[in-house]
N, C-alpha and C positions, 0 to 999 in steps of 0.2 A: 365660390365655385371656380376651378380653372383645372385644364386639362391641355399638356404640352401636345399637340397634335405635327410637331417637327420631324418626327419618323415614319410618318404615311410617304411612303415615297416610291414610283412606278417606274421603270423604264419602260417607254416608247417605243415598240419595234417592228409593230405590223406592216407598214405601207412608206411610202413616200407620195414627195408629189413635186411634179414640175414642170416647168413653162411647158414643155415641150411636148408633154401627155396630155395634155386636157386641150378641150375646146377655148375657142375665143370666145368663148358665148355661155356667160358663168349660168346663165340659165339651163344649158345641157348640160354643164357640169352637175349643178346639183341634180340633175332628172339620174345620172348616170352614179352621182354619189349613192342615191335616196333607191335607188332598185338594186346596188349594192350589200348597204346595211339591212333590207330587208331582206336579200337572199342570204346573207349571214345568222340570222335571227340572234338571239340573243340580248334583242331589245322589246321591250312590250309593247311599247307605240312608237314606233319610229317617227311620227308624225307630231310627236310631242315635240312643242317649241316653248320659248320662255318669251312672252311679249312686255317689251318695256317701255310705258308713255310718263310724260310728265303731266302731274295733275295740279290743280287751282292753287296750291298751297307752296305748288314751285318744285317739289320733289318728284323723284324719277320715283317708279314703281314697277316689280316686276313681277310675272306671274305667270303661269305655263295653261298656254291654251292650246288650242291641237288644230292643227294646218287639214283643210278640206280640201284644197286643192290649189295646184301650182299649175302658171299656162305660161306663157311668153310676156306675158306685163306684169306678171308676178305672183302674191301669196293671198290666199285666199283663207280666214277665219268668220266663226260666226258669233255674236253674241249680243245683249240686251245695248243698244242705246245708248239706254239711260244707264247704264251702270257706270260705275268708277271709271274702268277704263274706255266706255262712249263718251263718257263727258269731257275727259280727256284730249281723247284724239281730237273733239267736236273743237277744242281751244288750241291746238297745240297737234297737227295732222302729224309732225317726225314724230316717229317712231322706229324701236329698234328691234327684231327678231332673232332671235336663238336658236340653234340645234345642238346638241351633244351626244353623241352616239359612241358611245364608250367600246361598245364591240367590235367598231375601227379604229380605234381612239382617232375621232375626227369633234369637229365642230364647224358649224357656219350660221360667219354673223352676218346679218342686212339689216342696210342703214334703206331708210324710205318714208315715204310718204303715205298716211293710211286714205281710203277714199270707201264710201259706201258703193255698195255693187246696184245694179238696176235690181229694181222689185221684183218682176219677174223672176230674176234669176235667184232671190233669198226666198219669195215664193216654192220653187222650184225645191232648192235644196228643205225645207222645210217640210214636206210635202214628202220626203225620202223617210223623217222621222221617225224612231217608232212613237205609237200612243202616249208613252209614258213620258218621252220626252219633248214631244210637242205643250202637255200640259202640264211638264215643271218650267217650260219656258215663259207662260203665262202664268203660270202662281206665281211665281218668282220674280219679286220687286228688287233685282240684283241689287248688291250692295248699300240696299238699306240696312237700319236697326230694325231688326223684328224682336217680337215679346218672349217669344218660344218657337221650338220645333212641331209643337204642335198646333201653331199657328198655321205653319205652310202642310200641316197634314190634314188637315182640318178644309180648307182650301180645293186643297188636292181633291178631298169626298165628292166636294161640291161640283167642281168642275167634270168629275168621270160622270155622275150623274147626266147633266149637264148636255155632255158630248156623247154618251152612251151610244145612240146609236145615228149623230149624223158626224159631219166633216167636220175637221179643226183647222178652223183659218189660223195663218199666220199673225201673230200679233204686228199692230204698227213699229211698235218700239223694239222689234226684234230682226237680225239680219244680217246681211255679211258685209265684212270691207277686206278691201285687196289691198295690200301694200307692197307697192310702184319701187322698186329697188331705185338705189343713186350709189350703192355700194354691195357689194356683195363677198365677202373676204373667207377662203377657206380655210383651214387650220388643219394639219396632220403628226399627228405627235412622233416626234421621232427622239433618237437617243440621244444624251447628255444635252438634254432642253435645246438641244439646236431645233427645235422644229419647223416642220415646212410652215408659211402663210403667204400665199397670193391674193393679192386684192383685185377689185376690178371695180371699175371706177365709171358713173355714163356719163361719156361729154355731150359738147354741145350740139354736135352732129349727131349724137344718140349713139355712137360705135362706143366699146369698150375699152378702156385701158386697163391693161393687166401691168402691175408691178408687185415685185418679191419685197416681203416686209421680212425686217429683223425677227427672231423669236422672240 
């Protein structure tokens, strides 16, 4: 099988970007990227990210999970634990974060550190759920080997039963972690691949350093 894919090729023309336009504080900048690309629409989830951890076996892995919320310490996801990429983080907390948002031809990457959030506050979010997905959060042995799909359907019955008609506690092994930037680098596609990239960098005094990267 092989397929020359050397003639997909785009010019860059929408936007630029530079020192002089953005904030010193890459954290406004993405608040004012991210309500951008949402008033442009043309993307489905904007808040779709690609999270990449290194797992037991030494390899990097990536996978797109979806961003709940960003504040001043950083990004905010939720998920099992125990799964692949909990057991990960739990060994190995760097981590790296993704955005693509094609409809600015933009992207942003963050380099950070993952940390589980207070219970409370994975309580909290959990608790916004709807029904249906509070209890695939609990059928849901993430990244196990199961036998069938109608193993986790089957599950499923039991638990609506179950929960029919009181509360659905959050499970232990379920929840959020924020990951704490140490980089944050934007990317704006511009013409003949020269495109924009500023990084920003947190020192030791916790201030930011902004420097222009090569394309």
């Amino acid at each position: 099988m092989q397929k020359d894919l050397g003639g997909y090729r785009k010019s860059y023309e929408k936007s630029a970007l530079s020192e002089q336009s953005i904030s010193a504080n890459p954290l406004e900048v993405f608040q004012k990227w991210f309500h951008e690309v949402e008033a442009a629409e043309g993307v489905d989830e904007p808040n779709a990210m690609t999270l990449s951890t290194i797992g037991a076996d030494g390899f990097p892995k990536s996978r797109v999970v979806l961003l709940k919320q960003y504040t001043h310490e950083g990004f905010v996801f939720y998920t099992n634990y125990e799964s692949e990429k909990g057991k990960a983080i739990a060994q190995n907390p760097h981590t790296c974060i993704s955005f693509f948002w094609p409809n600015l031809e933009r992207q942003v990457i963050v380099k950070g550190t993952a940390e589980k959030i207070a219970p409370n506050l994975s309580d909290g979010y959990f608790a916004s759920r709807p029904t249906g997905s509070k209890l695939g959060a609990i059928v849901s042995k993430q990244s196990t080997v199961i036998a069938s799909r109608n193993e986790l359907e089957d599950s499923l019955k039991v638990l609506e039963q179950e929960y029919q008609n009181g509360e659905i506690p959050r499970p232990d092994f379920w929840g959020g972690y924020l990951v704490r930037p140490v980089s944050i680098e934007f990317w704006q596609g511009r013409p003949n691949r020269l495109h924009d990239r500023i990084r920003f960098t947190i020192q030791a005094d916790l201030a930011w350093k902004m420097e222009r990267l090569a394309p």
